[in-house]
N, C-alpha and C positions, 0 to 999 in steps of 0.2 A: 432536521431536513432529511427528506430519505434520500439514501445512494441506491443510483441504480448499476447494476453490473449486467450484459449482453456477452452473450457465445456464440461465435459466428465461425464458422467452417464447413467445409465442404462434408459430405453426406459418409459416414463411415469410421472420423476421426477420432471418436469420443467425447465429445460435446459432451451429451446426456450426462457422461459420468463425473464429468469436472464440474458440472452445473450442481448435480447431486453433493458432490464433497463438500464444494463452495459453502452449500446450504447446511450441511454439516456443520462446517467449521463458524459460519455465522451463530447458528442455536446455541454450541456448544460453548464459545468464547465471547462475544456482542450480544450487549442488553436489547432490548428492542424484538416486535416480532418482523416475520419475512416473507413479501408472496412471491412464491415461484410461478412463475407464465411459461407453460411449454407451448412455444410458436411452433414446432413443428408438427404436420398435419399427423404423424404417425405416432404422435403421445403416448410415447411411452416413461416419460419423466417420473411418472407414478407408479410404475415400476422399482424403480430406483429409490422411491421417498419412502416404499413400503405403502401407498395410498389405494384405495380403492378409486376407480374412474368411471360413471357412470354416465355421465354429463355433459360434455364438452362447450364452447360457446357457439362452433358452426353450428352443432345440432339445435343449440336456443337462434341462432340466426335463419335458417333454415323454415324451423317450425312458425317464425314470427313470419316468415313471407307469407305459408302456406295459409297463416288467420287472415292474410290481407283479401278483400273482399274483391275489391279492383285489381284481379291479378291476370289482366289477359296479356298487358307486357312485363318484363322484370323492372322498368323503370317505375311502373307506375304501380308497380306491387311495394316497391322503395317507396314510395311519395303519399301510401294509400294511408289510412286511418283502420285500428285493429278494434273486432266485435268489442263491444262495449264503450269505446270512448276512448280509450285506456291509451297514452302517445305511445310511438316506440321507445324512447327513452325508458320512461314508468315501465315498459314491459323487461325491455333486456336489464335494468337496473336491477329488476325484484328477481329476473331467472338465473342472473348471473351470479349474482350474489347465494342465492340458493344453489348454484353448482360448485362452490368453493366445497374442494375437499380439505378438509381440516387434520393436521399433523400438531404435534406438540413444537408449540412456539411457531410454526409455519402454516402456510397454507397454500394450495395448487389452484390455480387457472388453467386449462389445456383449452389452445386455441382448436383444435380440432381441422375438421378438413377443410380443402378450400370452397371458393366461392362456387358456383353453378356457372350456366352461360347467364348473362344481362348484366345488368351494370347495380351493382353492391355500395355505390358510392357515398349513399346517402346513410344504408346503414354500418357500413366502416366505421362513417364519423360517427357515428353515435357510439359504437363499440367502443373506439377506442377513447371517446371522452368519460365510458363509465368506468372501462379497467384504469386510467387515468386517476379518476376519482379516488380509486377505490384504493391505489396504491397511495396514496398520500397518508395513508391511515396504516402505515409500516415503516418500518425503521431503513430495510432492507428490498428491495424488487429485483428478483434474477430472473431472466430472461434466456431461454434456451431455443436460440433461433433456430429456423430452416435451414438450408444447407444453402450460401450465399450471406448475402444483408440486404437486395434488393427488395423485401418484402421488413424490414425490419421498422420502417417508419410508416408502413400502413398497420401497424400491430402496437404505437405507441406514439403520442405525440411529446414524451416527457425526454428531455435532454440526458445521455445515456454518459454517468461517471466514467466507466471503467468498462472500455470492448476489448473482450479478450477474445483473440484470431489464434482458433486452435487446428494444429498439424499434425500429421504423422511424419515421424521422421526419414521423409525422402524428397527427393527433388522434384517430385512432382505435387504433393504435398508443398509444400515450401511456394510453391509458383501460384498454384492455388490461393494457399494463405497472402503472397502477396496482392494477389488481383483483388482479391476480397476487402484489402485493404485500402486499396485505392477506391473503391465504390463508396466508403464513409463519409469521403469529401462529397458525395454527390445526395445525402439521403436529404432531408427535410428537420433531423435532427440533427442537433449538438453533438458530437462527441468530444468530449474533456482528454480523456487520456484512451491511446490502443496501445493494445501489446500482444506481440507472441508469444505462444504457448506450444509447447513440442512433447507429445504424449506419446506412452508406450513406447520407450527406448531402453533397446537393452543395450547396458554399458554408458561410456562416455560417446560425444558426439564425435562422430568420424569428421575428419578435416573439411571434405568437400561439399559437409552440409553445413559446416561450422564458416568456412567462408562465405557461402550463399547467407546462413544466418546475417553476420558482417554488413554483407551490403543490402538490405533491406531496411527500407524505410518502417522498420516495426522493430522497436525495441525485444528483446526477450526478456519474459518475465520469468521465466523458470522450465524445468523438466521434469515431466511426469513418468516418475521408470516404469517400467511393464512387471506385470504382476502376478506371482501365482495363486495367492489367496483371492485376488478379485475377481479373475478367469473363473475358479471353483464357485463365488457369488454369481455369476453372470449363467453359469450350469442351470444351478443348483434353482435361481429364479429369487434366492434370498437377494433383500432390498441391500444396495451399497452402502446407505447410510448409517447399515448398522458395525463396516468395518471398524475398527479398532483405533485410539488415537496412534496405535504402534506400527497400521496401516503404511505400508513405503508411502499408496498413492495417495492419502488422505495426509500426512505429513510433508507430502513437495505442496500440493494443494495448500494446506495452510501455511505455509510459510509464502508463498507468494501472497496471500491474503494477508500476513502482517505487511508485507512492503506494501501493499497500498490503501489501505485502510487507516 
């Protein structure tokens, strides 16, 4: 059965990189392959994987409008029929598929940007019942959301194992992470297990974030310490995944991965 794992925090926190380790620590340690989905519009996840990005799925969502023949409004460029016959289904299944960028034992989806002005409705569902599909045929599905969750169940209709609510270590951060937290109860999917995540800290946790930690309704799952060799990765443009198992941040990363795996 596949697990799914979701990244959810505010814009700036490091998602992308814990997403990337995660992905890491999956190939290198668990049998099975893994697709990473980068939800967020500014895809850079393939960056990180070492991937080239050519493709995105908005840009296949996009181009399927612009074949729709009946496209004087957006609703009914949604609802129209594409040259040749061919359903939207058949079209986004065969483009999407052809957009997968391929890594050893992994593989990338980048949802790319968002929608336009009119109403996308019709083909969401169809999006997200192909990447659906598609992920059933993986051991593993990580998900490297937008900065929020509010967009997180129009990007998946599949009940999400393990949402991990990541922070930077400050109070405002922390408040963040909590709001974010509380929107879970509101999405359209499942979520199983959440947990806090507190990245780039140098040291031990100072008191007055460690009691805020406390009282939050989100467990912490671990500390990610700030780092000088990743910082020089992050320069340099080399991909994170190639850091080292001897890695500080790729070592808090996996060991959080044995506790819930």
């Amino acid at each position: 059965m596949t697990k799914t794992i979701a990244l959810a925090g505010k814009g700036g926190v490091g998602k992308t990189t814990i997403a990337g380790m995660i992905i890491a620590y999956l190939v290198r340690n668990k049998s099975g392959s893994v697709l990473a989905i980068d939800a967020d519009p500014s895809s850079n996840l393939n960056m990180v994987l070492g991937l080239d990005l050519e493709w995105t799925v908005g840009d296949i969502r996009e181009d399927m409008l612009a074949q729709v023949k009946d496209s004087l409004t957006a609703g009914g460029a949604a609802m129209g029929a594409l040259p040749g016959g061919i359903s939207k289904r058949e079209y986004l299944d065969y483009q999407i598929r052809s957009s997968l960028s391929e890594g050893e034992r992994f593989d990338l989806i980048a949802m790319g940007r968002s929608e336009g002005p009119g109403c996308y409705c019709a083909v969401n569902h169809n999006l997200r019942e192909v990447v659906d599909a598609m992920g059933k045929n993986y051991s593993y599905v990580v998900i490297d959301n937008e900065a929020g969750m509010e967009h997180l169940s129009r990007r998946t209709t599949r009940d999400v194992n393990h949402l991990l609510i990541v922070s930077d270590p400050t109070q405002r951060g922390l408040v963040t992470a909590e709001r974010i937290g509380e929107l879970r109860h509101e999405l359209d999917i499942r979520v199983e297990n959440s947990y806090l995540i507190i990245n780039r800290l140098n040291g031990v946790i100072p008191d007055a974030l460690d009691d805020k930690i406390n009282l939050m309704n989100i467990p912490l799952l671990g500390i990610v310490p700030a780092d000088a060799q990743l910082v020089e990765f992050e320069f340099s443009g080399k991909p994170l995944v190639e850091l080292g198992d001897d890695s500080p941040v790729y070592q808090a990363v996996a060991g959080m991965m044995e506790k819930i795996l």
